[in-house]
C-alpha positions as CSV (number, residue, x, y, z in Angstrom):
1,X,0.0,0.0,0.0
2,X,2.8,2.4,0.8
3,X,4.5,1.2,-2.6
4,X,0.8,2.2,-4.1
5,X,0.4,6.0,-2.2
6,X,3.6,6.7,-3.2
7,X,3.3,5.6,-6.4
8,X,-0.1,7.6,-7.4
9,X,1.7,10.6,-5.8
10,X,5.0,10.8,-8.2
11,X,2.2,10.4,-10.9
12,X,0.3,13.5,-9.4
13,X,3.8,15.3,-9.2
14,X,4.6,13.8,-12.6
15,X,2.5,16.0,-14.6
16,X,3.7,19.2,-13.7
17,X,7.6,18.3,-13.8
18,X,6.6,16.5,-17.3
19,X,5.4,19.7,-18.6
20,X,8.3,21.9,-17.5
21,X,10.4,19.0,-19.0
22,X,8.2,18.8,-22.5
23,X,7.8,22.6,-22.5
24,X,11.5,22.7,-23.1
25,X,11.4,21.4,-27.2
26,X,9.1,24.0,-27.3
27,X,10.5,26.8,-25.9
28,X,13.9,26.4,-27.1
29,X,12.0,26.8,-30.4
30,X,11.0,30.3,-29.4
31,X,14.3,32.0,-29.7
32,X,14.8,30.9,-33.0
33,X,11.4,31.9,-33.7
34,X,11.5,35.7,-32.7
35,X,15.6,35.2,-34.5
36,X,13.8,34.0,-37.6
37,X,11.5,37.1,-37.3
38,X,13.8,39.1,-36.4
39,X,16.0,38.3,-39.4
40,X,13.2,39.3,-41.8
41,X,12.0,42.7,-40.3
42,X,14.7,44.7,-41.7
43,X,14.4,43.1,-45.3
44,X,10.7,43.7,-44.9
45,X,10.8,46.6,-43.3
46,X,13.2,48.5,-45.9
47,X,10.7,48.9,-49.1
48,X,10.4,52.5,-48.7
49,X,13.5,53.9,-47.1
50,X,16.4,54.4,-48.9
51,X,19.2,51.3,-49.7
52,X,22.2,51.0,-48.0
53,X,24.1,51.5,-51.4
54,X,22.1,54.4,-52.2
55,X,22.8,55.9,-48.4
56,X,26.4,55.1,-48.5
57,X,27.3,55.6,-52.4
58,X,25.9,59.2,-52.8
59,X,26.1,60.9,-49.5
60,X,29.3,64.3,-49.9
61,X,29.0,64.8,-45.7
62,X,28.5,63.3,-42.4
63,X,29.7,65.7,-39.8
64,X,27.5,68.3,-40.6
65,X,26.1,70.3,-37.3
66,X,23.1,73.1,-36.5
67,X,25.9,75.6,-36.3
68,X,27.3,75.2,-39.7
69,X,24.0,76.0,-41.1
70,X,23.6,78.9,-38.5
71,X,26.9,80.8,-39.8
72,X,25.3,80.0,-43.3
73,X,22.4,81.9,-42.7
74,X,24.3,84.7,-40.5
75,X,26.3,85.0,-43.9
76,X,23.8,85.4,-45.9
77,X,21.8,87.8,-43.7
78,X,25.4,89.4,-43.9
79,X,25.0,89.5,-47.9
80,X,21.3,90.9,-47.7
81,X,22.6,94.0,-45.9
82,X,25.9,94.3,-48.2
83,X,23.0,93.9,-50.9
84,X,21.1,96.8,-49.3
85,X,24.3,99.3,-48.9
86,X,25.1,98.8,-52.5
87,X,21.6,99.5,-53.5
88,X,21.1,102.9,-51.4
89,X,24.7,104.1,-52.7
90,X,23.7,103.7,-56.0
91,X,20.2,105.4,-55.6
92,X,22.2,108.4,-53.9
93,X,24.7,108.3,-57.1
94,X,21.4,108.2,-58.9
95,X,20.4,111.5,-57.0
96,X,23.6,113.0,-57.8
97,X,23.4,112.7,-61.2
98,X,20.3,114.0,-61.2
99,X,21.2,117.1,-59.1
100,X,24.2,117.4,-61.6
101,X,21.7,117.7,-64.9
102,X,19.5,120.0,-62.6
103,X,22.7,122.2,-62.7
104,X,23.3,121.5,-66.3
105,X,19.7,122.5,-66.8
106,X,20.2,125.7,-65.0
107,X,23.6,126.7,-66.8
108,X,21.9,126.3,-70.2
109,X,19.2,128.6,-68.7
110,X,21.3,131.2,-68.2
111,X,23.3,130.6,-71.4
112,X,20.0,131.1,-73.0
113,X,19.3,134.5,-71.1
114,X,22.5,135.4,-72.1
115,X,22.1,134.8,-75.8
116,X,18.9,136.5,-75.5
117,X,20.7,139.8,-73.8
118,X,23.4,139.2,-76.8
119,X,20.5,139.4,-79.2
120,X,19.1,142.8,-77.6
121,X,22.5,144.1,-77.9
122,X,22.4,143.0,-81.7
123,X,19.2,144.4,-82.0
124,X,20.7,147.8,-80.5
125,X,23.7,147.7,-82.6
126,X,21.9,147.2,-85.7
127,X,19.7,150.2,-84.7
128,X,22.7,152.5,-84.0
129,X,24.1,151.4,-87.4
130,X,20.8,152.4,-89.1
131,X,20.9,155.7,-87.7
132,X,24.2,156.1,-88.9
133,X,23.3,154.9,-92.3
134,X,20.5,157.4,-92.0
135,X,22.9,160.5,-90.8
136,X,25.4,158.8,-93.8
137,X,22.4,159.4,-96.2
138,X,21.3,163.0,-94.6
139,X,25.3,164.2,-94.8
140,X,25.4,163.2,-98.4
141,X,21.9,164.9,-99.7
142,X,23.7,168.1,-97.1
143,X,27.2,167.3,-99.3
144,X,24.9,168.0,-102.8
145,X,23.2,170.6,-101.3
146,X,26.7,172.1,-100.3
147,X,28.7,171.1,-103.5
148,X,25.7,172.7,-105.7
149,X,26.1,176.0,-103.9
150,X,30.1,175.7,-104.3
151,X,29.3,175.2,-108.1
152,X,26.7,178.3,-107.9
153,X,29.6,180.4,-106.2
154,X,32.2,178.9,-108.2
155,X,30.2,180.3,-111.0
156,X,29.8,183.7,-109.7
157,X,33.3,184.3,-108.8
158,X,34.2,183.3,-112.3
159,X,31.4,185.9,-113.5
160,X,32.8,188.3,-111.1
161,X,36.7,187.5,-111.9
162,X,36.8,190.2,-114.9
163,X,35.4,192.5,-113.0
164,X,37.5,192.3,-109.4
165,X,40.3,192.7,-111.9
166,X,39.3,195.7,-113.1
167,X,38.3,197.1,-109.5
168,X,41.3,196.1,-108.2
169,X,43.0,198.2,-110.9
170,X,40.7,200.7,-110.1
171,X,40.7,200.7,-106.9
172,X,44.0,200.1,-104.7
173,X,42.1,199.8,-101.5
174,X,39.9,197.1,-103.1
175,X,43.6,194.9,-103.5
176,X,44.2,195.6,-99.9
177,X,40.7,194.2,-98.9
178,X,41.0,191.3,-101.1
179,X,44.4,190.9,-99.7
180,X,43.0,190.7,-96.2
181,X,40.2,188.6,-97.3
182,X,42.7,186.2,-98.7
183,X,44.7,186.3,-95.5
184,X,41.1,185.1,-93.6
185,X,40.3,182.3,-95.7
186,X,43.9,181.4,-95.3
187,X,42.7,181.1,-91.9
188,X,39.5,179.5,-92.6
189,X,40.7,177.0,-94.3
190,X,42.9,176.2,-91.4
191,X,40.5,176.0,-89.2
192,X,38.6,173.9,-91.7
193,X,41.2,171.4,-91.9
194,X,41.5,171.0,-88.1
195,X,38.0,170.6,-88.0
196,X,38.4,167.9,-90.0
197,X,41.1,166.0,-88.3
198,X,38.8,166.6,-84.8
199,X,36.6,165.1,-87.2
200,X,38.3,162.3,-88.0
201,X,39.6,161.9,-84.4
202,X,36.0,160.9,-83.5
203,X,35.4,158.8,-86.5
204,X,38.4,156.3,-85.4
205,X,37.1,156.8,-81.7
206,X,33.9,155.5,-83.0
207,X,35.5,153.0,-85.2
208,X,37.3,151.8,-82.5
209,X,34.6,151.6,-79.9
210,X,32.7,149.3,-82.4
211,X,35.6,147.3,-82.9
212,X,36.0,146.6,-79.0
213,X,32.4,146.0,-79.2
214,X,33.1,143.5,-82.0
215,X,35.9,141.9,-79.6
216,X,33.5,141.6,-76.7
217,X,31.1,140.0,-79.0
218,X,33.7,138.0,-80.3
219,X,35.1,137.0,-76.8
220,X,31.4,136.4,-75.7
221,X,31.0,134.1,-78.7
222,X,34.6,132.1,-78.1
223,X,33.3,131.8,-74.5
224,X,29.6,130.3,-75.3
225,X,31.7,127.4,-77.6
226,X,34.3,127.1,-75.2
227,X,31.2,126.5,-72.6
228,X,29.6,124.4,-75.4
229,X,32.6,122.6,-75.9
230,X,33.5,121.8,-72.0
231,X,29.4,120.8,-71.3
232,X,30.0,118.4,-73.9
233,X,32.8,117.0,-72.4
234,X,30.8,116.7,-69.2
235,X,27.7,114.7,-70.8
236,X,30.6,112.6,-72.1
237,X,32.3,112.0,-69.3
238,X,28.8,111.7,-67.2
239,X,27.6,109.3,-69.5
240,X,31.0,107.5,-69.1
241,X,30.6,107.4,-65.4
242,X,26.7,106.0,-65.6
243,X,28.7,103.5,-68.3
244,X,30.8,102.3,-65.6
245,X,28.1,102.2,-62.9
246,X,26.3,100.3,-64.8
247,X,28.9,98.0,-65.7
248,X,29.6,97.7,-61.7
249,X,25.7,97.0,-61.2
250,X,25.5,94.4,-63.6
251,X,28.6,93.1,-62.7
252,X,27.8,93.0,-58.9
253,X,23.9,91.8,-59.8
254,X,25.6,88.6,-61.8
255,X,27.9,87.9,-59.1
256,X,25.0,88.4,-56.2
257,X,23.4,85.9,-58.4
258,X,26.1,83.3,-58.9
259,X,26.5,84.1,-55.3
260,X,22.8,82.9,-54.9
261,X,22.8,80.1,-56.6
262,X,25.8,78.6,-55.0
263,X,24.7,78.9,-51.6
264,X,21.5,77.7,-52.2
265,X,23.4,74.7,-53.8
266,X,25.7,74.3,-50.9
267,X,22.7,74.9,-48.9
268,X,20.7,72.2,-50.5
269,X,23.5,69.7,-50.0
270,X,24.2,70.4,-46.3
271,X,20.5,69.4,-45.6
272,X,20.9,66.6,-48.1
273,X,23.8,65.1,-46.0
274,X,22.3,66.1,-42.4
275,X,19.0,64.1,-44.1
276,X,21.2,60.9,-45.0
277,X,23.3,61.4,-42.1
278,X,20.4,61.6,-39.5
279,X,18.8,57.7,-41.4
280,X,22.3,56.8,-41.5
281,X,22.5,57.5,-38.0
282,X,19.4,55.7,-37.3
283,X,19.7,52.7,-39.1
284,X,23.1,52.4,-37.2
285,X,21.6,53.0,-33.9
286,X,18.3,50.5,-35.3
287,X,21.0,47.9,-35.7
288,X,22.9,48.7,-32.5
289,X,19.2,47.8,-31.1
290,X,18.7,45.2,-32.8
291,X,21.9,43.7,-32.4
292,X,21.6,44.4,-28.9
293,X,18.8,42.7,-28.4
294,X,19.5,39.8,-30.2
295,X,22.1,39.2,-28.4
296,X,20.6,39.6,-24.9
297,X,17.6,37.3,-26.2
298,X,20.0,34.4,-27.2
299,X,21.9,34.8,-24.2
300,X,19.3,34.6,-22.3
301,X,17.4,31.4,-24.5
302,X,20.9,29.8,-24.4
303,X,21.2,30.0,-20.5
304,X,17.6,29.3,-20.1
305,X,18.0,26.6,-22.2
306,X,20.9,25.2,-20.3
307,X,19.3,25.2,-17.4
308,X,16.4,23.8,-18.6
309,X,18.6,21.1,-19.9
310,X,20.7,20.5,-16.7
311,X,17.3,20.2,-14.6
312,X,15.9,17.8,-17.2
313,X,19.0,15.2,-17.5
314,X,18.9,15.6,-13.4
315,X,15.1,14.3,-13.3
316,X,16.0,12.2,-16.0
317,X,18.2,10.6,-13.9
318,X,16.2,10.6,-11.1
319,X,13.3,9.2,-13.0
320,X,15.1,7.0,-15.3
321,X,14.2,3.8,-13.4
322,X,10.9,4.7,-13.2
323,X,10.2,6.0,-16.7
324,X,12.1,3.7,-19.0
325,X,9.3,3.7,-21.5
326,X,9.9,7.4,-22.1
327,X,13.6,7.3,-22.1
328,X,14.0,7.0,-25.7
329,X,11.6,9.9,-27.1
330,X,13.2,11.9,-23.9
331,X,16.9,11.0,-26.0
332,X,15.6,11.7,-29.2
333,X,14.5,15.2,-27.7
334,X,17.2,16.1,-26.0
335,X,19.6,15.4,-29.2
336,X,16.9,17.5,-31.1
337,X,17.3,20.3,-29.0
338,X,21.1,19.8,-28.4
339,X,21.4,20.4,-32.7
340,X,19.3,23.5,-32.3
341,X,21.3,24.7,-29.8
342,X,24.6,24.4,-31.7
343,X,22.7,25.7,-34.7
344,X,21.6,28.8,-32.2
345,X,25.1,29.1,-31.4
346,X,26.2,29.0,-35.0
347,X,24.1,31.5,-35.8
348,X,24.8,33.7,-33.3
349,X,28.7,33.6,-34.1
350,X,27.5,34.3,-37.8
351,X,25.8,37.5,-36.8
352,X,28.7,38.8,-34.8
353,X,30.7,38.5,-37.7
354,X,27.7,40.3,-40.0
355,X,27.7,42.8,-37.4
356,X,31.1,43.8,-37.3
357,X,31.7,43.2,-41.4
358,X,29.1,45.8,-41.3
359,X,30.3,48.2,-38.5
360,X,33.9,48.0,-39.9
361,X,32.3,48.6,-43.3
362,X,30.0,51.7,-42.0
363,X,33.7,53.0,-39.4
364,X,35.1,52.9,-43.3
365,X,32.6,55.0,-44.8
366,X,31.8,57.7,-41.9
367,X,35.8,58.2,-42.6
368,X,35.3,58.5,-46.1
369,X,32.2,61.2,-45.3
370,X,33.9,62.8,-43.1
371,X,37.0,63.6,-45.8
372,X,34.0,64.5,-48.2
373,X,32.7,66.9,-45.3
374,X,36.1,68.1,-44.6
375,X,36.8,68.9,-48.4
376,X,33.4,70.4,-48.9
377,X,33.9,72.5,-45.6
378,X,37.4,73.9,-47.0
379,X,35.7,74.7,-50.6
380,X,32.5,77.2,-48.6
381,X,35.5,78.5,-46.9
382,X,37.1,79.6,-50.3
383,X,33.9,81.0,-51.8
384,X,33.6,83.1,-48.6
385,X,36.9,84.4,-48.9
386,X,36.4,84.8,-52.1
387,X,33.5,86.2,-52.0
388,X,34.3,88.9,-49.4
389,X,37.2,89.6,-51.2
390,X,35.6,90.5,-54.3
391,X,32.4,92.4,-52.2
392,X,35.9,94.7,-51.0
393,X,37.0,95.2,-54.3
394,X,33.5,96.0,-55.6
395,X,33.1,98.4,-52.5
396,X,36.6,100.1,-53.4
397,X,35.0,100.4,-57.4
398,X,32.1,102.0,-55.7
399,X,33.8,104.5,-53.5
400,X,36.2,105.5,-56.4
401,X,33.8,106.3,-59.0
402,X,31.6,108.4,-56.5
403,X,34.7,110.6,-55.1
404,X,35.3,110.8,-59.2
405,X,31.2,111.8,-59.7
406,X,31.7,114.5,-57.1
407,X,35.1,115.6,-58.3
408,X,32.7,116.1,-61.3
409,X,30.1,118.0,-59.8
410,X,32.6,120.5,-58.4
411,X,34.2,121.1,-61.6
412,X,30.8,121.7,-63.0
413,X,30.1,124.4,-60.2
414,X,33.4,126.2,-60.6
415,X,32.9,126.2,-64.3
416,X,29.2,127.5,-63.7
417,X,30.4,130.2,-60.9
418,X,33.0,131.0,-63.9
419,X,31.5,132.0,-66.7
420,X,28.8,134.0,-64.3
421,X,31.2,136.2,-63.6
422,X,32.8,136.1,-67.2
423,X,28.7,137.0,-68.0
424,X,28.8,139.5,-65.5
425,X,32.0,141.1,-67.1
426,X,30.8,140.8,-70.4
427,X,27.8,142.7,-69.7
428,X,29.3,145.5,-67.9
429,X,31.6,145.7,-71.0
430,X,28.6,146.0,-73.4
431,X,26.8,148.4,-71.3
432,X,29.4,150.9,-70.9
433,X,30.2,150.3,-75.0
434,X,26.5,151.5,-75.5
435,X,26.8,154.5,-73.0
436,X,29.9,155.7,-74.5
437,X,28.7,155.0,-77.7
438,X,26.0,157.2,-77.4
439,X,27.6,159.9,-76.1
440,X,30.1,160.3,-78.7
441,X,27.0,159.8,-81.2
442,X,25.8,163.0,-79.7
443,X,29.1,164.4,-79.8
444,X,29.7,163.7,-83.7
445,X,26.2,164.8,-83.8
446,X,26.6,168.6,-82.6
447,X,29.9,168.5,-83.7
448,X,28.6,167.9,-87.5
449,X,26.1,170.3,-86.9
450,X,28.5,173.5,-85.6
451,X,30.6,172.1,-88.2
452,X,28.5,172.3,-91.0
453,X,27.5,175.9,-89.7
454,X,31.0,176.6,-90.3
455,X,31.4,175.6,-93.7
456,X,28.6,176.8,-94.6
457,X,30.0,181.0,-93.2
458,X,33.5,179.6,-95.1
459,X,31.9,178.8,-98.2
460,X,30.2,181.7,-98.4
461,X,33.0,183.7,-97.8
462,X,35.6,181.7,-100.1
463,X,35.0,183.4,-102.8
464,X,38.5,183.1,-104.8
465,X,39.7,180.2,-103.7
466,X,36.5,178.2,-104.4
467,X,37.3,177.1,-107.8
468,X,41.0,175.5,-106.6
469,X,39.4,173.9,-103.9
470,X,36.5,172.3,-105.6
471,X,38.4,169.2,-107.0
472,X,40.2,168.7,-103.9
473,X,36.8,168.9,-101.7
474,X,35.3,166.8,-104.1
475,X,37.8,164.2,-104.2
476,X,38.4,164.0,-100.5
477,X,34.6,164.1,-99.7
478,X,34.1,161.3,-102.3
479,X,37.0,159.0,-100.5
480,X,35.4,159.2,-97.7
481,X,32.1,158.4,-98.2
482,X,33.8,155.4,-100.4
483,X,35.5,154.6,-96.9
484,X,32.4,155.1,-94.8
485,X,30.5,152.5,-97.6
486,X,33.0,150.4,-97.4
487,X,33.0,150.5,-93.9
488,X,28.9,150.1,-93.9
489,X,29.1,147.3,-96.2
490,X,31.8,145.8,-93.5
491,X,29.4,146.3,-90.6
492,X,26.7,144.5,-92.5
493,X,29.1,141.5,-93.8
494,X,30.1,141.2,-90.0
495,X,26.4,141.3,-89.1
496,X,25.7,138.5,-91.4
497,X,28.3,136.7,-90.2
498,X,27.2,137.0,-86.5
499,X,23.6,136.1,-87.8
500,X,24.9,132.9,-89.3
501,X,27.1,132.1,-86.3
502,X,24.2,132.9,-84.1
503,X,22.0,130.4,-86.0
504,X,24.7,127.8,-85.9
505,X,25.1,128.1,-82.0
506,X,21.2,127.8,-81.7
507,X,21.3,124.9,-83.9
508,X,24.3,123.3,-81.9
509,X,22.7,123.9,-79.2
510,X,19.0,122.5,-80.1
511,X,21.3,119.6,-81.1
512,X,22.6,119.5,-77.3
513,X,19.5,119.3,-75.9
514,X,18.0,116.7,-78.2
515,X,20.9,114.5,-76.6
516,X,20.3,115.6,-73.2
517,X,16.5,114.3,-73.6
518,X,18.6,110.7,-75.8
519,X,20.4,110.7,-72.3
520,X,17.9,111.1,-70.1
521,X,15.5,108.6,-71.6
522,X,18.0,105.8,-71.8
523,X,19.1,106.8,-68.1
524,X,14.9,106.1,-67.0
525,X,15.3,102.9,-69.3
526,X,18.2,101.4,-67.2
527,X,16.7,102.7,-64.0
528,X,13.7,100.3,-65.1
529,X,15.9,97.6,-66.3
530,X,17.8,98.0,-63.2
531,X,14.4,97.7,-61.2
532,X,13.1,94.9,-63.0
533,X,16.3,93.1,-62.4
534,X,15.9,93.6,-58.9
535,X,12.5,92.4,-58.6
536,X,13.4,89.5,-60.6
537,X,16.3,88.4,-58.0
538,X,13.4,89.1,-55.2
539,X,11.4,86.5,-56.9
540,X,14.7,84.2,-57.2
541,X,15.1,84.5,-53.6
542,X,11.5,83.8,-52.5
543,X,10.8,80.7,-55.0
544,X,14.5,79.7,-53.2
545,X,13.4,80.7,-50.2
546,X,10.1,78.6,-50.7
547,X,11.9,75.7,-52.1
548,X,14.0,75.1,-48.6
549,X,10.7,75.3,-46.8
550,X,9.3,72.2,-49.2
551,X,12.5,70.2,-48.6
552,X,12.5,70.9,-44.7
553,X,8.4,69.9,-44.8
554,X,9.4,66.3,-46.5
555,X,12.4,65.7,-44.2
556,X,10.2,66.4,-41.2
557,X,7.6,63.7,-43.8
558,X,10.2,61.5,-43.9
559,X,10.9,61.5,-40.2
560,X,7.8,60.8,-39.5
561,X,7.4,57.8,-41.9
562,X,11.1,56.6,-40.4
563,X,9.2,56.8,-36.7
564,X,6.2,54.9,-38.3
565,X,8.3,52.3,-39.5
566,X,10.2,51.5,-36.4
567,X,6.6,51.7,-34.6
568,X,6.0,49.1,-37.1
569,X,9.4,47.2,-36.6
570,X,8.3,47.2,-32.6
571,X,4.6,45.8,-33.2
572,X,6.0,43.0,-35.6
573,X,8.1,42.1,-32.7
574,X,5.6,42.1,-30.0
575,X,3.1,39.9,-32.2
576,X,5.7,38.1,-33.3
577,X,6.4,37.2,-29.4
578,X,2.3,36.7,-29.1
579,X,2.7,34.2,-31.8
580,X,5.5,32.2,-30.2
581,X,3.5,32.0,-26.6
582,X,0.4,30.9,-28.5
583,X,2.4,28.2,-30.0
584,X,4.2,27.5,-26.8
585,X,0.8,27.2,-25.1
586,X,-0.7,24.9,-27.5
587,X,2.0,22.8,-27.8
588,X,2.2,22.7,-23.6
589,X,-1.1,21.4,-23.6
590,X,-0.7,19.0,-26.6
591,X,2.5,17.4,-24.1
592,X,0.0,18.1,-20.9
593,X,-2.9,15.9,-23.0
594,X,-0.2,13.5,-24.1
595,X,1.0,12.9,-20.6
596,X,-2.5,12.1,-19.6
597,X,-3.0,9.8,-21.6
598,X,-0.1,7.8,-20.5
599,X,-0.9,7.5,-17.2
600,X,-3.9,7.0,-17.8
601,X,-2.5,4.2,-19.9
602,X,-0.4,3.2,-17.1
603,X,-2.8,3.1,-14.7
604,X,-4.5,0.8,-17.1
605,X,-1.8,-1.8,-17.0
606,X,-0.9,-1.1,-13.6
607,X,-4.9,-2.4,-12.9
């Protein structure tokens, strides 16, 4: 009976201790199970992120931080401003030019008033040579008059000749009185002759008063080319100077944009390699996990499983007199599991070596990156220098051809404050010619007039002498008035000549001012070339601008979907570990059932 009790209590025991030593086949299959899985999640797991080769072949940079991107934006906030200097600067050049032809505007003003004063005086002049041509014609109708009378008293002393001879032989005292009236046109005719000279004396006074006057006008003229002549060169070298500014600006607006482009190029590739050094990063530290975890799982299944195995061969041999029936499915198990443990092992020393193949492999190409990033890092240093080197030169350009735009302007003002005083001069000059002019006119005129008076007593009272002086009168009188035509028909040569030269200067300068307005209208077209340029690089810079924003949006995406996935990766692990319990527990209570049934078998026998 004891035999019995003791008996029917190792087989109440013996269910429990059986399933603890049957649950091992299927445990140890676990590990390999969730191995199995695991081996598969990152070949299922990898449709949509990018291939090892493609992370590893194409990537230019791996040590790429936050504050290399910082001092990239600092410089380029750095370039806006530049960008904004450079632009005011050249809208204050833009004002001094235009405060320049605001001078030039005003000079030619003034030239014009003063061509209009010259005109008055050559309206004057040719009203004081018409008066003269008039007093010319008066003294020549007074010359008939006066050589008519001569001929009438020429006449009458001839008719009177005959008889004065006879008188005078008559008449001693008569001799005497013609004697004495001899004697007094003697005289006369003295005085007549220096009346003449005085004469003359004011003719060349007046002759050379109007030949100053021609001077002045001559001067004045010689000035207005020479101011003609030196505005020229000032639109010329003006234009020459918007020429070279607007060489600079496109020159600096093509190297702002090359500028642009670049960095947004270096730009674009830092975030490319921060992008594929972040999922390089990632898969790494995935497969540090991973490897991690592997590793602490088959640890843990292999010392679970030696234990396991140690307890079972201990209650094998406890129970192997007792369960000899069982003993050879219990070898066949344990030889089973023994083979899966060497193949766990195997596998196990096969993924160390995958894992370091793989970390040497990825120590190899973070090298290689790095080198890439170091490279790329020395060529954005370059283009800086570069760059600031050139923005110095540009800013030297700058600085040079404003000092040289107001050097410029000063000339001009001198130049202007010049000839206002040369004006100023100039019209002093004319308006004391015209004063003195007309007071010797009034001179010559009461001059002529006593003088005439004169000539008039003396002719009357030449009586003898008349006929000897009639040629001589004559011809002098008739070389002068040839003189004083010739001289009139001088005058009016000279006139025509300033007329034409006067036309010519108005034409030269319509012609000036018909370039000005060229000037001005191709300055407006480049200032609206210039500002549609500008507007154009604004767009550049937001659609660039915009452009970051989209490839920051699908890294953050992409982030996201990399999160996803190993959200993914974790779920497949837990089911796949819900899996291997559901099999563990049906197989338990397949070897639970099993066990049943042989005792209930073996109580069968043992009845």
């Amino acid at each position: 009976m004891r035999i019995l009790q003791a008996s029917l209590c190792l087989l109440v025991l013996m269910p429990t201790r059986a399933t603890e030593a049957f649950a091992f086949p299927q445990q140890t299959s676990h590990p390999s199970l969730l191995f199995v899985g695991h081996g598969r999640i990152p070949r299922s797991s990898m449709l949509e992120v990018p291939s090892r080769s493609h992370t590893f072949g194409y990537s230019s940079s791996l040590r790429v931080s936050a504050e290399d991107v910082d001092n990239l934006e600092e410089m380029t906030v750095d370039v806006d401003v530049d960008v904004e200097e450079l632009l005011y600067t050249v809208n204050q050049l833009k004002g001094d030019v235009s405060e320049a032809s605001e001078r030039t505007a005003l000079a030619e003003e003034n030239v014009l008033s003063l061509q209009q004063r010259v005109e008055e005086a050559q309206a004057e002049l040719e009203a004081k040579e018409l008066e003269i041509k008039e007093s010319s014609d008066f003294w020549s109708m007074e010359k008939a008059k006066l050589m008519a009378k001569v001929a009438e008293f020429t006449g009458l002393l001839q008719n009177k000749d005959v008889e004065l001879d006879r008188l005078n032989k008559a008449n001693p005292e008569l001799v005497a009185l013609q004697e004495a009236l001899q004697k007094e046109v003697q005289e006369l005719k003295m005085a007549l002759v220096e009346a003449e000279r005085t004469l003359e004396e004011e003719r060349e006074a007046a002759t050379e008063m109007q030949e100053r006057l021609f001077k002045a006008e001559d001067n004045l003229e010689f000035e207005q080319n020479r101011f003609q002549k030196e505005k020229k060169e000032l639109a010329d070298r003006i234009q020459e100077e918007k020429t070279k500014l607007g060489n600079v600006k496109a020159q600096f607006q093509k190297e702002q944009t090359q500028f642009e482009q670049e960095r947004a190029e270096l730009k674009k590739k830092v975030q490319e390699e921060i992008a594929r050094l972040t999922d390089v990063k990632g898969q790494l530290e995935q497969e540090q996990i991973r490897f991690t975890d592997t590793k602490n799982e088959l640890e843990q299944t292999i010392a679970d499983q030696t234990n396991q195995l140690q307890q079972t061969q201990k209650e094998l041999k406890s129970e192997r007199n007792r369960f000899a029936e069982g003993r050879a499915e219990l070898e066949r198990k344990v030889t089973e599991e023994k083979a899966k443990l060497s193949k766990t092992e195997q596998e196990l020393k096969s993924e160390k070596k995958r894992f370091k193949r793989e970390k040497d492999d990825l120590v190899m190409r973070i090298g290689f990156e790095k080198q890439k990033l170091s490279k790329l890092e020395q060529d954005l240093e370059n283009e800086q220098t570069r760059f600031l080197n050139e923005k110095t030169a540009m800013n030297t350009r700058l600085q040079e051809e404003t000092q040289r735009l107001e050097e410029v302007e000063a000339e001009l003002e001198s130049e202007t404050l010049r000839f206002t005083e040369e004006k100023d001069v100039l019209e002093e000059t004319i308006e004391e010619g015209n004063r003195v002019r007309t007071l010797k006119a009034r001179q010559m005129s009461e001059r002529f007039k006593q003088i005439r008076a004169e000539m008039t007593s003396l002719l009357v009272q030449a009586k003898k002498d008349a006929r000897s002086d009639e040629r001589r009168l004559k011809e002098k009188y008739e070389g002068k008035i040839a003189e004083r035509n010739s001289a009139v028909a001088q005058l009016e040569g000279d006139l025509v000549a300033a007329s034409v030269a006067m036309e010519e200067s108005k034409n030269k300068l319509q012609m000036v001012m018909a370039e000005k307005q060229l000037a001005l209208q191709e300055q407006v077209q480049m200032e609206k070339r210039f500002v549609a340029t500008i507007a154009k690089s604004n767009q550049q810079i937001l659609t660039l601008t915009g452009t970051v924003s989209n490839l920051q949006t699908e890294i953050s995406v992409r982030d996201e979907k990399i999160e996803q996935y190993e959200t993914s990766f974790r779920q497949l692990i837990g089911l796949s570990a819900k899996l291997a319990k559901q099999r563990l527990r049906k197989r338990g209570a397949r070897v639970v059932q099993k066990l049943a049934r042989q005792k209930r078998d073996d109580d069968d026998d043992s009845v």
